[in-house]
N, CA, C and O of each residue as an XYZ file, in Angstrom:
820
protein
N    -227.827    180.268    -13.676
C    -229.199    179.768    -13.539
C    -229.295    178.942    -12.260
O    -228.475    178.034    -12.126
N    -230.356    179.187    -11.144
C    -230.602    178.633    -10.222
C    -231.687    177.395    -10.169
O    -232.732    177.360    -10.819
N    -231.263    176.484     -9.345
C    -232.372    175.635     -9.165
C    -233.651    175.783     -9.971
O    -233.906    175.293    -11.071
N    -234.303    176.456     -9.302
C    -235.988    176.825     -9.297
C    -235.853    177.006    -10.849
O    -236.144    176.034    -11.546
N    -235.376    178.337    -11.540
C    -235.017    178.438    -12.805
C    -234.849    177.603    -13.938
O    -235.324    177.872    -15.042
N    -234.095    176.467    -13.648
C    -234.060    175.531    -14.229
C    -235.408    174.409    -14.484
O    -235.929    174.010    -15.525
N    -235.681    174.130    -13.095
C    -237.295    173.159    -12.973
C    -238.023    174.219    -13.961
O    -238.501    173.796    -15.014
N    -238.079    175.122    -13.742
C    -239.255    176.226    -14.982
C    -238.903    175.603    -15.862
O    -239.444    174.639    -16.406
N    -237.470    176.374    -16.182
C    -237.700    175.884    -18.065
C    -237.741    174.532    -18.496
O    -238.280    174.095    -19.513
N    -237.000    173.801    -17.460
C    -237.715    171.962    -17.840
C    -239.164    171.829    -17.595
O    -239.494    170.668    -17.840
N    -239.901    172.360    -17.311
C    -241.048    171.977    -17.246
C    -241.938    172.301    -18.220
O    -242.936    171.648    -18.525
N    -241.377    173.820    -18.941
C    -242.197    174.389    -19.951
C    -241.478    173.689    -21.536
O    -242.121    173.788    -22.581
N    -240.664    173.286    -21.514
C    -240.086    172.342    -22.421
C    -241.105    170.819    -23.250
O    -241.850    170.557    -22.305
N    -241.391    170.053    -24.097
C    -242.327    169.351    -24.493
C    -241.429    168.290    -24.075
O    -240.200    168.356    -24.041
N    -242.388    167.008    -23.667
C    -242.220    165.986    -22.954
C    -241.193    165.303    -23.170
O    -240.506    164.887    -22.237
N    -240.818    164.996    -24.820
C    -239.941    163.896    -25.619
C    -238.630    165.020    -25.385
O    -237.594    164.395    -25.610
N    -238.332    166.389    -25.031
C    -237.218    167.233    -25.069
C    -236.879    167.261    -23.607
O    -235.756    167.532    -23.181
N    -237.998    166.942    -22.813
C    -237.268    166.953    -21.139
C    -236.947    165.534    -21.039
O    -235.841    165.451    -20.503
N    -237.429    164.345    -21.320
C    -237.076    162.976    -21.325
C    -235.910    162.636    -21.492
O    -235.342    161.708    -20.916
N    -235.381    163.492    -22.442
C    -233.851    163.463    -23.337
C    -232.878    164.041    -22.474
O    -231.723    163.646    -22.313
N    -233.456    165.035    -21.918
C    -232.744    165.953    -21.047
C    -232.058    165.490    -20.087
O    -230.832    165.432    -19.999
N    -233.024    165.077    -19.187
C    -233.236    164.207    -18.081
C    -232.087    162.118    -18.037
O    -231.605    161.336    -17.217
N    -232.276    162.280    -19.588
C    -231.653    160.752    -19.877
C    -230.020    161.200    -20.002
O    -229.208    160.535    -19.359
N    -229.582    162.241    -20.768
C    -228.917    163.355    -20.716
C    -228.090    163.443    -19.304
O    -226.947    163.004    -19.175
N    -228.896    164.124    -18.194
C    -228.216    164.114    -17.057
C    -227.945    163.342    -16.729
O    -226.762    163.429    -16.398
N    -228.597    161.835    -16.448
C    -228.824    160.311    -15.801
C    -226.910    159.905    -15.943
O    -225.985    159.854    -15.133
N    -227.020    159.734    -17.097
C    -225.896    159.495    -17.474
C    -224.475    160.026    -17.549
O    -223.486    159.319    -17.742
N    -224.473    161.207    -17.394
C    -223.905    162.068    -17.452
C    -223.439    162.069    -15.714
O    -222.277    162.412    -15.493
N    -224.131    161.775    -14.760
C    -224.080    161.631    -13.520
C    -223.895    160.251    -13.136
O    -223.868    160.072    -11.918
N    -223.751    159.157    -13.920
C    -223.300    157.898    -13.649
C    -221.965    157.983    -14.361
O    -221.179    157.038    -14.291
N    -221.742    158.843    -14.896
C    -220.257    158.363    -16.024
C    -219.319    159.476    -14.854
O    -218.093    159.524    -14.964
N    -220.001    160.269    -13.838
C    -218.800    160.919    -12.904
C    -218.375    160.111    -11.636
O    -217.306    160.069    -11.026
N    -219.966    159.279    -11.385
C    -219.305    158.504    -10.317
C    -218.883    157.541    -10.511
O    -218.841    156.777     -9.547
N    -218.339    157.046    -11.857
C    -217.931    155.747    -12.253
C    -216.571    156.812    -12.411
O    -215.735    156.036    -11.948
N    -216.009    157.695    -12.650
C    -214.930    158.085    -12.606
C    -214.064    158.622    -11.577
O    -212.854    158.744    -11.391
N    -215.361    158.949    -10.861
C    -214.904    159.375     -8.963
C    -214.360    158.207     -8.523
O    -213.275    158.241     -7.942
N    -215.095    156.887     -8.753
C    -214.686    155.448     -8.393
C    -212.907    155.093     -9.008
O    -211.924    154.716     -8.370
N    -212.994    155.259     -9.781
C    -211.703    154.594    -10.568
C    -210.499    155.154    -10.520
O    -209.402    154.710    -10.857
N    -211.056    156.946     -9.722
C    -209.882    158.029     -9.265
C    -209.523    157.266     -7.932
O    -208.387    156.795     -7.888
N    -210.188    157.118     -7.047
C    -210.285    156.660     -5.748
C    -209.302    154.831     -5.452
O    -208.609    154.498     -4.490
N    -209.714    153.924     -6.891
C    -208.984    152.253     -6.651
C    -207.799    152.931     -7.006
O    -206.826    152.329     -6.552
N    -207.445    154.113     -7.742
C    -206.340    154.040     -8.615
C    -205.496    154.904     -6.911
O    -204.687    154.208     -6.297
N    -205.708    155.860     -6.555
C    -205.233    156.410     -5.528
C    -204.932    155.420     -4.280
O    -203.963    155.508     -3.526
N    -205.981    154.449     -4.223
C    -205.664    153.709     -2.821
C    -205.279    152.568     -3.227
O    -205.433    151.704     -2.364
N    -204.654    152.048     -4.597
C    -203.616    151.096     -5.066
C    -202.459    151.900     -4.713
O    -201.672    151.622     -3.808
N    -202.388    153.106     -5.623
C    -200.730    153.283     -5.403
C    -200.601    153.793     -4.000
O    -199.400    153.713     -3.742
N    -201.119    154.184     -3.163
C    -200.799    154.647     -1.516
C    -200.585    152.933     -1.248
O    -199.688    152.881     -0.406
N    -200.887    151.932     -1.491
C    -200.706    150.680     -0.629
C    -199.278    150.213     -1.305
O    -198.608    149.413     -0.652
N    -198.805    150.637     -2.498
C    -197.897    150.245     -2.809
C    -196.407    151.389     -2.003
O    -195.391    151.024     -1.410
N    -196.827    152.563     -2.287
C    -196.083    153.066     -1.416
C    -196.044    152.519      0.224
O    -194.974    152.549      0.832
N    -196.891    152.181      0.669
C    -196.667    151.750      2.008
C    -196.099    150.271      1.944
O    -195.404    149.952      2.908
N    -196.275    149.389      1.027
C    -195.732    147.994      0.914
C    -194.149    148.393      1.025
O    -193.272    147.871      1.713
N    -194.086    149.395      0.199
C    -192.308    149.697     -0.080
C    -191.803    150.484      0.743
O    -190.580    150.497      0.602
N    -192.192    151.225      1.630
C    -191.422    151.788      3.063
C    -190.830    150.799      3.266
O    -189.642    150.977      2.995
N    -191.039    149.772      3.627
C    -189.437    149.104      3.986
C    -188.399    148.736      3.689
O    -187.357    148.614      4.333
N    -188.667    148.536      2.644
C    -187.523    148.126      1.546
C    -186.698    149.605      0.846
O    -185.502    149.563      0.555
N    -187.661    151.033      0.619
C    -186.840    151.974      0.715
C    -185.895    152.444      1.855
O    -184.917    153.151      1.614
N    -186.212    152.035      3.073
C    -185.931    152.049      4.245
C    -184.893    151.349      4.107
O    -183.944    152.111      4.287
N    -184.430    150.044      3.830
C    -183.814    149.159      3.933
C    -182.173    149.629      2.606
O    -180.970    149.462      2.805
N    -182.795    150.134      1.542
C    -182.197    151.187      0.556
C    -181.339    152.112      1.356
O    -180.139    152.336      1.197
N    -181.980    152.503      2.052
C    -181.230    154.113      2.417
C    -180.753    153.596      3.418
O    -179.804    154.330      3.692
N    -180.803    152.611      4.328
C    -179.576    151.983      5.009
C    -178.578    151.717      4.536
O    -177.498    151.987      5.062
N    -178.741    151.014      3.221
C    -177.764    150.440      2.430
C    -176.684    151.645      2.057
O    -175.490    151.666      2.357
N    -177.362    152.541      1.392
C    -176.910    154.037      1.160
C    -175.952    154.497      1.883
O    -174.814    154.894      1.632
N    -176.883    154.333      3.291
C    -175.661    155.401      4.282
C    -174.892    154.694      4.872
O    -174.112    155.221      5.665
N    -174.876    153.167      4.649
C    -173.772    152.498      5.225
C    -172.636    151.686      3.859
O    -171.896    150.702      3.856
N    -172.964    152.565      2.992
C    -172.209    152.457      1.900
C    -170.691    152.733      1.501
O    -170.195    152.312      0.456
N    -170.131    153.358      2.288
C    -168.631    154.061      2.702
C    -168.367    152.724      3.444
O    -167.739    151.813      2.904
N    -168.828    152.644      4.599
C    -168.333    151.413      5.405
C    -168.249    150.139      5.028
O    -167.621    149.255      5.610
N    -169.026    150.020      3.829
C    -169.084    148.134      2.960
C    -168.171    148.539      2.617
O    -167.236    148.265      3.369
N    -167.690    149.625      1.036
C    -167.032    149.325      0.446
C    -165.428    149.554      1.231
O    -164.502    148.954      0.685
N    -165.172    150.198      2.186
C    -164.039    150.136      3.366
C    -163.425    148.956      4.370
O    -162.349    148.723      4.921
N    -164.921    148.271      4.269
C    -164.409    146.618      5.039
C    -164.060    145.768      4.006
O    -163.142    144.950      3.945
N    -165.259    146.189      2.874
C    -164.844    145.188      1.677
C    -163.332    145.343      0.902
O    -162.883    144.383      0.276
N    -162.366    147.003      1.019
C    -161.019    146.879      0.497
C    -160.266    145.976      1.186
O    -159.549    145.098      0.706
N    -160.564    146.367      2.951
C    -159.526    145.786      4.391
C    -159.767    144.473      4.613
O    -159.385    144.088      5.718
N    -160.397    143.474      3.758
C    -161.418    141.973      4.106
C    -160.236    141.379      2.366
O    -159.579    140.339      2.385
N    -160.281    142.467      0.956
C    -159.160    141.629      0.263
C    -157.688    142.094      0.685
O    -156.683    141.538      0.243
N    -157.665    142.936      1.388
C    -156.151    143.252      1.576
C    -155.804    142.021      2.396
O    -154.899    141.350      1.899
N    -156.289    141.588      3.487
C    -156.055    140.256      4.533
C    -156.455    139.368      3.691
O    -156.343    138.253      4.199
N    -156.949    139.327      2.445
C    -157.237    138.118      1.785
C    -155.706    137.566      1.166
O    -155.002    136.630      1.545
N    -155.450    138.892     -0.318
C    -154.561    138.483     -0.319
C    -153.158    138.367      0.359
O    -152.166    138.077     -0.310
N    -153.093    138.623      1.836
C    -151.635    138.403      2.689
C    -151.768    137.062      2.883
O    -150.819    136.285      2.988
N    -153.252    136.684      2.948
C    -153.489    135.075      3.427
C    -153.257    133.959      2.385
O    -152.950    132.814      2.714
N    -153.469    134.478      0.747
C    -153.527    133.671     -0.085
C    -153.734    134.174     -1.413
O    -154.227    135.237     -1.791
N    -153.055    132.777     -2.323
C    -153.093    133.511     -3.954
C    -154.141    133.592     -4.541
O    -154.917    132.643     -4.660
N    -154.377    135.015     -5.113
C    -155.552    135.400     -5.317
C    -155.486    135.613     -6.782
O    -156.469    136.165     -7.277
N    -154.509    135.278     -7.572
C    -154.582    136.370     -8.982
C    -155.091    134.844     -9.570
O    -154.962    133.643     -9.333
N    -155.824    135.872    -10.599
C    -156.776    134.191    -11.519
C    -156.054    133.755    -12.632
O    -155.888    134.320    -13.713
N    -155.570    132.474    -12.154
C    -154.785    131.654    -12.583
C    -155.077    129.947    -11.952
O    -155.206    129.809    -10.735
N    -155.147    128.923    -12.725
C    -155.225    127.690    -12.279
C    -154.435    127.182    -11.228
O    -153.245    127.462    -11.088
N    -155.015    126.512    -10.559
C    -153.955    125.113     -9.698
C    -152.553    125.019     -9.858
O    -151.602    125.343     -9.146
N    -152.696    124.345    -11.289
C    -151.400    124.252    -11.364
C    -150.351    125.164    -11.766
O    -149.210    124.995    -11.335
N    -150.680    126.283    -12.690
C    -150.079    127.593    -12.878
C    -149.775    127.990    -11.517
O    -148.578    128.047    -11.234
N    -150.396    128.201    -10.858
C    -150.351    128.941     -9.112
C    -149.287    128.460     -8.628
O    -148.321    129.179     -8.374
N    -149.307    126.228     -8.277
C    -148.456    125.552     -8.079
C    -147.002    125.553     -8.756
O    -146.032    125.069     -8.173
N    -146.929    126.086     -9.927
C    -145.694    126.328    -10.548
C    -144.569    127.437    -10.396
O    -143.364    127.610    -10.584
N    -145.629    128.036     -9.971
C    -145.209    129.456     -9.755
C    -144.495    129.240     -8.424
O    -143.291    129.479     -8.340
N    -145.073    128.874     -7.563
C    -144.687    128.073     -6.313
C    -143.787    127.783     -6.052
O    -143.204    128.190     -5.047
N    -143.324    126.937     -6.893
C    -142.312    125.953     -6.856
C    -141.147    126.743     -7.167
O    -140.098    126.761     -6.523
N    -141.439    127.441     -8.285
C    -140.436    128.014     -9.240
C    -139.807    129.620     -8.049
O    -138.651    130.039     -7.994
N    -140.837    130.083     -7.392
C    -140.415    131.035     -5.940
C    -139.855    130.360     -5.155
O    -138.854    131.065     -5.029
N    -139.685    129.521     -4.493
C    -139.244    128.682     -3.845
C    -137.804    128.177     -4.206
O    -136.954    128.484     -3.371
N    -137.481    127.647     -5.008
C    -136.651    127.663     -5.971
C    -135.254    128.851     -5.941
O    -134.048    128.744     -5.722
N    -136.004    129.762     -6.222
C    -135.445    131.092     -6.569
C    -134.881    131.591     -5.140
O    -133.713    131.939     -4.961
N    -135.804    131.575     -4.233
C    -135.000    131.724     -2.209
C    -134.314    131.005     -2.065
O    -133.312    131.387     -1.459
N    -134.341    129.844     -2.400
C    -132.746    128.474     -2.199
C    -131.869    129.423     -2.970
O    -131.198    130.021     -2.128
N    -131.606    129.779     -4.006
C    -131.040    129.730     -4.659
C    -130.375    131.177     -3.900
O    -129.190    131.365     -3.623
N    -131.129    131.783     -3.749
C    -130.558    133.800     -3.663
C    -129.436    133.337     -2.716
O    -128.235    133.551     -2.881
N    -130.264    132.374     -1.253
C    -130.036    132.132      0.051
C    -128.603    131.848      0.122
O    -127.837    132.109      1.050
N    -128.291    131.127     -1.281
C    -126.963    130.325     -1.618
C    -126.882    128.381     -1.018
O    -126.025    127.661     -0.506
N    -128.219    128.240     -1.444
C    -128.526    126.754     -1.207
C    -128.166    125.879     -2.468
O    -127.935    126.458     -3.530
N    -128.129    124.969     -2.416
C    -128.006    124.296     -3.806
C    -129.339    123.455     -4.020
O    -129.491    122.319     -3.571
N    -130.326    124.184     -4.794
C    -131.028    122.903     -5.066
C    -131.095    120.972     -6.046
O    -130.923    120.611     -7.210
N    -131.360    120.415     -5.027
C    -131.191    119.530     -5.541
C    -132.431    118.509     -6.410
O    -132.017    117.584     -7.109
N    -133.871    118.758     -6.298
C    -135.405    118.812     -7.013
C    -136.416    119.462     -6.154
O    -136.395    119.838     -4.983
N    -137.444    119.483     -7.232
C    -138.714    120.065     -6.277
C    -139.179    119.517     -7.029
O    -138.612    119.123     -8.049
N    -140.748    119.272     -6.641
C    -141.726    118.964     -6.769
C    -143.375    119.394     -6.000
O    -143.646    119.815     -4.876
N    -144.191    119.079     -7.125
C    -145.535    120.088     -6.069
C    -146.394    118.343     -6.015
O    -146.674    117.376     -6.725
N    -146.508    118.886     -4.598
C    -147.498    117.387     -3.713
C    -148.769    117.468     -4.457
O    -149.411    118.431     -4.876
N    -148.930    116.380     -4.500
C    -150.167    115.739     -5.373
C    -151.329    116.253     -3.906
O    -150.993    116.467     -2.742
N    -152.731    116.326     -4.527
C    -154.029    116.308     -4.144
C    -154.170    115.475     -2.503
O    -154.625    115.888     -1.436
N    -153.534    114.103     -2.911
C    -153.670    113.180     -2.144
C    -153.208    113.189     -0.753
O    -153.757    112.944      0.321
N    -151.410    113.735     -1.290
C    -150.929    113.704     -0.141
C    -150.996    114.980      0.735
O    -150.133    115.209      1.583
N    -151.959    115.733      0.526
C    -151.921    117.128      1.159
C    -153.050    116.992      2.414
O    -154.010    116.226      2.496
N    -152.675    117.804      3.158
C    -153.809    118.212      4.115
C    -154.946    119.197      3.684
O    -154.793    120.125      2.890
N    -156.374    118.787      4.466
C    -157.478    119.528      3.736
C    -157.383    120.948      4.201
O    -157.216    121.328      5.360
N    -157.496    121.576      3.266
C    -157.545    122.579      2.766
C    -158.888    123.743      3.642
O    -160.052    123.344      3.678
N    -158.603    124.778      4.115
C    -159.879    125.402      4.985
C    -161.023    125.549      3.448
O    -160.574    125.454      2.305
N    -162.489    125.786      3.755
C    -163.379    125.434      2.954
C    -162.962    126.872      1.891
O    -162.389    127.926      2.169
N    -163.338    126.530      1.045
C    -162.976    128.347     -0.314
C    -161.937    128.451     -0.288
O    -161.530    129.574     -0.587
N    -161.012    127.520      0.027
C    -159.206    127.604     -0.112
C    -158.621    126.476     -1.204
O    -159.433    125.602     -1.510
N    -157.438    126.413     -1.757
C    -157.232    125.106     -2.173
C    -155.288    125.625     -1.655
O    -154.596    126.642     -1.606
N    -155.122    123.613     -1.276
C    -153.793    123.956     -0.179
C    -153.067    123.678     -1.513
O    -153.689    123.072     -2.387
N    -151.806    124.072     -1.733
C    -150.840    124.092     -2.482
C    -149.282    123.630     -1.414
O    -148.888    124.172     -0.382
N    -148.602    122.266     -2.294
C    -147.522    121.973     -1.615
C    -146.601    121.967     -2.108
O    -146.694    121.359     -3.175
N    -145.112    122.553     -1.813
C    -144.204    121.957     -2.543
C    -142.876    121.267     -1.854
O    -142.322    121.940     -0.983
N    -142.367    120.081     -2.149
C    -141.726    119.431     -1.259
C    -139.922    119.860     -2.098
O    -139.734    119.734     -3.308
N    -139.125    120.216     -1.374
C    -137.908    120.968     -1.943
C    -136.698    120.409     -0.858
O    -136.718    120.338      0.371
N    -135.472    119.987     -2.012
C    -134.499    119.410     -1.769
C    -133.434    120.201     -2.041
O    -133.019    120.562     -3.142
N    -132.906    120.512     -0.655
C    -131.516    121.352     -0.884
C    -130.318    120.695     -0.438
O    -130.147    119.493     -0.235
N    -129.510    121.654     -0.314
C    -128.345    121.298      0.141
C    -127.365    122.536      0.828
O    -127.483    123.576      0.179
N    -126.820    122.607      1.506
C    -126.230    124.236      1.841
C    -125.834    124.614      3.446
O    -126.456    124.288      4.457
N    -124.949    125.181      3.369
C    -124.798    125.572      4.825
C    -126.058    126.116      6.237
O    -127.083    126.759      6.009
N    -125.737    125.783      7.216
C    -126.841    126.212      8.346
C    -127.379    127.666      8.292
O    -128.521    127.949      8.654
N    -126.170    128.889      7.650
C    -126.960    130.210      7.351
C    -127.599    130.461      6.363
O    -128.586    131.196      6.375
N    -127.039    129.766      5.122
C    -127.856    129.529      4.232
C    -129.326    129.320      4.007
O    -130.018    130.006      3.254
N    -129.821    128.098      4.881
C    -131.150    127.686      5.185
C    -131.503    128.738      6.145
O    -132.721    128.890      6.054
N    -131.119    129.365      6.835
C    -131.715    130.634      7.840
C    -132.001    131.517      6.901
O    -132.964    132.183      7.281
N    -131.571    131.894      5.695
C    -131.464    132.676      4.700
C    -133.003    132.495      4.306
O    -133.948    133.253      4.522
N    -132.972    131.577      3.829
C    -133.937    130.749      2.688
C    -135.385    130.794      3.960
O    -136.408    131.443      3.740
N    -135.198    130.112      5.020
C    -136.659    130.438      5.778
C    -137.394    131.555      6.108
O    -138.598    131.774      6.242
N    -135.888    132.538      6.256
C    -136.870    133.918      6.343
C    -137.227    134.242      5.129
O    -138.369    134.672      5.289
N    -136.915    134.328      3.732
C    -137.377    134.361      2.980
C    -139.266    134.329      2.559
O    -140.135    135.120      2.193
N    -139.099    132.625      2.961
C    -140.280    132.491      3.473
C    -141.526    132.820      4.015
O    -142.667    132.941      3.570
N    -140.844    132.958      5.372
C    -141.968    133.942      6.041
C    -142.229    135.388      6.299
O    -143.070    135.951      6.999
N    -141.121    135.895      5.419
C    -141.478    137.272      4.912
C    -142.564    137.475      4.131
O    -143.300    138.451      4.273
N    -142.771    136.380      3.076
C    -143.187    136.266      1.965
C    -144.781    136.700      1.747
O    -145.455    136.138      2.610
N    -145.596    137.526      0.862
C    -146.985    137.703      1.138
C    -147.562    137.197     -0.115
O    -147.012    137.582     -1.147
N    -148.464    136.488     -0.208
C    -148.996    135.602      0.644
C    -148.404    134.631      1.498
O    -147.255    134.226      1.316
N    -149.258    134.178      2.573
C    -148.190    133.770      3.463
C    -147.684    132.493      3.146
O    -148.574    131.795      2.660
N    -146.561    131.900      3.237
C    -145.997    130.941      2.881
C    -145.955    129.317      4.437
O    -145.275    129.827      5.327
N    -146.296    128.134      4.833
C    -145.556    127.824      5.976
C    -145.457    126.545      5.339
O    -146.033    125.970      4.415
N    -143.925    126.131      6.675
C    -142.987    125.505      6.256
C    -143.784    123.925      6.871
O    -143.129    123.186      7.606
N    -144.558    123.731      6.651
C    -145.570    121.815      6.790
C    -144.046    120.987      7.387
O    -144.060    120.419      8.479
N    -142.935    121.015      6.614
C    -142.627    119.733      7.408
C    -140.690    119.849      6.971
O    -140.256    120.189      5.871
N    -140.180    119.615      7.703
C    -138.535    119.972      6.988
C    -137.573    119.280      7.929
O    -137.403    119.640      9.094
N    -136.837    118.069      7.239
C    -136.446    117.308      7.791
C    -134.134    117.480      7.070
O    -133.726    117.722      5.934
N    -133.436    117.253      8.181
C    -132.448    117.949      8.257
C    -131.283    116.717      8.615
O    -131.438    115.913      9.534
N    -130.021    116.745      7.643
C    -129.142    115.705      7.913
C    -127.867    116.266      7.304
O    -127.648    116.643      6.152
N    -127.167    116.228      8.260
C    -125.310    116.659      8.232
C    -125.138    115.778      7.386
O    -125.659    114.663      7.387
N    -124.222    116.321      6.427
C    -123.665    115.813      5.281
C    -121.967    114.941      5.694
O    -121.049    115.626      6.143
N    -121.857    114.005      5.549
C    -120.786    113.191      5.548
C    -120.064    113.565      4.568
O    -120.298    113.414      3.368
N    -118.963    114.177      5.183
C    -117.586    114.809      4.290
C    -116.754    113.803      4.408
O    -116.573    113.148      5.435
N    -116.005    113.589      2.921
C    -114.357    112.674      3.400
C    -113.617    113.575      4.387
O    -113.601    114.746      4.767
N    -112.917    112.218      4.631
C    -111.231    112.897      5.657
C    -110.663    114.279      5.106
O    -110.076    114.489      4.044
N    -110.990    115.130      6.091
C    -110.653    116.699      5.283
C    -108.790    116.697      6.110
O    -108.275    116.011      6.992
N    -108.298    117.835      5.245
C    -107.034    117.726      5.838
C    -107.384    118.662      7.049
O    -108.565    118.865      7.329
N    -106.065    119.401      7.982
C    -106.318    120.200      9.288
C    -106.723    121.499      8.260
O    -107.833    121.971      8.503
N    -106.041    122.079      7.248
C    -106.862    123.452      6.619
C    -108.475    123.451      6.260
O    -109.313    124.329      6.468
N    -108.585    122.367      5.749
C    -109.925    121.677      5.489
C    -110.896    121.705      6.526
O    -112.104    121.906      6.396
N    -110.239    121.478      7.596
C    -111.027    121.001      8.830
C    -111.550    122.130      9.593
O    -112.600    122.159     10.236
N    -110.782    122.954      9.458
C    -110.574    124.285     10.302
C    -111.497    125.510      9.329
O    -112.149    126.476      9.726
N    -111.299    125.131      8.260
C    -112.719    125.888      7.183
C    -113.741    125.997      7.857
O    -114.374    126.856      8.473
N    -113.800    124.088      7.416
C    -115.661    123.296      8.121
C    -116.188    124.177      9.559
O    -117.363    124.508      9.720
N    -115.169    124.455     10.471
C    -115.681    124.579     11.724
C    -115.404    126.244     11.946
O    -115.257    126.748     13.060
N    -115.368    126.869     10.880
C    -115.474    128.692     10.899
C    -117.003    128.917      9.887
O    -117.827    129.831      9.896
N    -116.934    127.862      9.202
C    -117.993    128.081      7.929
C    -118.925    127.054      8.456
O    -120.012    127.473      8.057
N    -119.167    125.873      9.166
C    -120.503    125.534      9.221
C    -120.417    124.060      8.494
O    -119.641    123.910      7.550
N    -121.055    123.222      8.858
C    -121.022    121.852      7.884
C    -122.159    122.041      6.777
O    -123.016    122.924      6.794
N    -122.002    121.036      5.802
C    -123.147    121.278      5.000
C    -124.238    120.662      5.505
O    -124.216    120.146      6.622
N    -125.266    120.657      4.751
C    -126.779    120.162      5.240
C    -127.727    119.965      4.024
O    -128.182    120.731      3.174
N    -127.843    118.668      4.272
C    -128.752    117.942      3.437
C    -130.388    118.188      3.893
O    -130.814    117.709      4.944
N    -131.066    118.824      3.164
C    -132.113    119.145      4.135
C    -133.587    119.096      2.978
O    -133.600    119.983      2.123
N    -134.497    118.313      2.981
C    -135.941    118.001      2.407
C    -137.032    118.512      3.460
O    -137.409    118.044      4.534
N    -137.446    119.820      2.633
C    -138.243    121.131      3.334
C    -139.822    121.057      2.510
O    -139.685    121.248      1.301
N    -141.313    120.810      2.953
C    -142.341    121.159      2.428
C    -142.914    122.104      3.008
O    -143.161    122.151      4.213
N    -143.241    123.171      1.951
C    -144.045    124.731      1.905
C    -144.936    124.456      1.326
O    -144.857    123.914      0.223
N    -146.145    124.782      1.964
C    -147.611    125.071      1.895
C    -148.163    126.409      1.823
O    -147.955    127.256      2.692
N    -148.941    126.622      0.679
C    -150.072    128.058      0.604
C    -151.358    127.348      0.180
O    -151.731    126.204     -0.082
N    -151.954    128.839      0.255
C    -153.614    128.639      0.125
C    -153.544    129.584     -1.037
O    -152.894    130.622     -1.159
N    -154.540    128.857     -2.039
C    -154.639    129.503     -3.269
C    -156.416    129.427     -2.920
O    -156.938    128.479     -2.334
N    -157.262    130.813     -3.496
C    -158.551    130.877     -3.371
C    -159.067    130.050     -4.570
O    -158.527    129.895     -5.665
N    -160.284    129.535     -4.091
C    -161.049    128.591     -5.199
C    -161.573    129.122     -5.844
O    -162.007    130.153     -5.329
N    -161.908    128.954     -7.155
C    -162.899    129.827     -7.894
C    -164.263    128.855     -8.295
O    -165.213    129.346     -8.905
């Protein structure tokens, strides 16, 4: 049915049936552009939200493709962590014991004689780099000059790294040895009284 067609038969229609008609369309043509409207906020909300978030997807898919390379610096960043310091989770003083008790154990392999250890108090230590905590232990031996060569490399073989803060060294006063005695001492080395402090870095938690 065309235009013109239509005006006919609305016109030949009785007044109260085209009124209706007509009230009919009215509405019927306000309820599309009230829906054309609400297609249109709803379309140009979510296009602004997509455009708010281009950057941050952007910023995503950086993350993405540089994702091999974090988690590759992040293995090679704890591998130098732990060469630098004790990392396994365990307290202060557990860490410090452990310490002591390694330490201990290199005198000993080295063929030193230990004579005490002890782990340096809070106080007497040097500060510590920031996210570190310094660990000391002050160690009393006794033992020939290869011996202690023994025992230091030990040391600084050691991973995490171990250093030697402070190590102070005194020839041991032997009685009157006889000439067999004497002639030992000076193929084998005198003994050595020697008070050695080793320092590590344990990570803070």
């Amino acid at each position: 049915m065309n235009w013109s067609a239509f005006r006919m038969w609305l016109a030949a229609l009785p007044k109260e049936a085209r009124g209706a008609i007509l009230t009919g369309l009215l509405l019927a043509a306000v309820a599309l552009v009230f829906l054309v409207i609400n297609i249109w906020s709803s379309a140009s909300e979510s296009w602004y939200e997509i455009v708010k978030s281009e950057p941050r997807i952007a910023r995503l898919k950086g993350y993405q493709a540089f994702q091999p390379a974090m988690v590759e610096a992040a293995s090679e960043a704890e591998v130098v962590l732990q060469d630098l310091a004790f990392t396994v989770g365990a307290d202060e003083s557990e860490t410090g014991a452990r310490l002591q008790q390694l330490l201990r154990g290199f005198a000993e392999d080295a063929g030193l004689t230990v004579r005490g250890s002890q782990l340096i108090t809070k106080g007497q230590q040097e500060k510590a780099p920031e996210g570190f905590i310094r660990l000391s232990v002050e160690l009393r031996v006794r033992g020939l000059p290869v011996a202690l060569n023994l025992f230091l490399r030990d040391v600084y073989e050691h991973s995490p790294r171990l250093k030697v803060a402070e190590m102070n060294v005194v020839k041991v006063r032997e009685r009157r040895a006889s000439r067999r005695e004497a002639q030992s001492n000076l193929s084998e080395g005198q003994d050595l009284e020697v008070s050695i402090q080793v320092a590590a870095l344990m990570v803070s938690t």
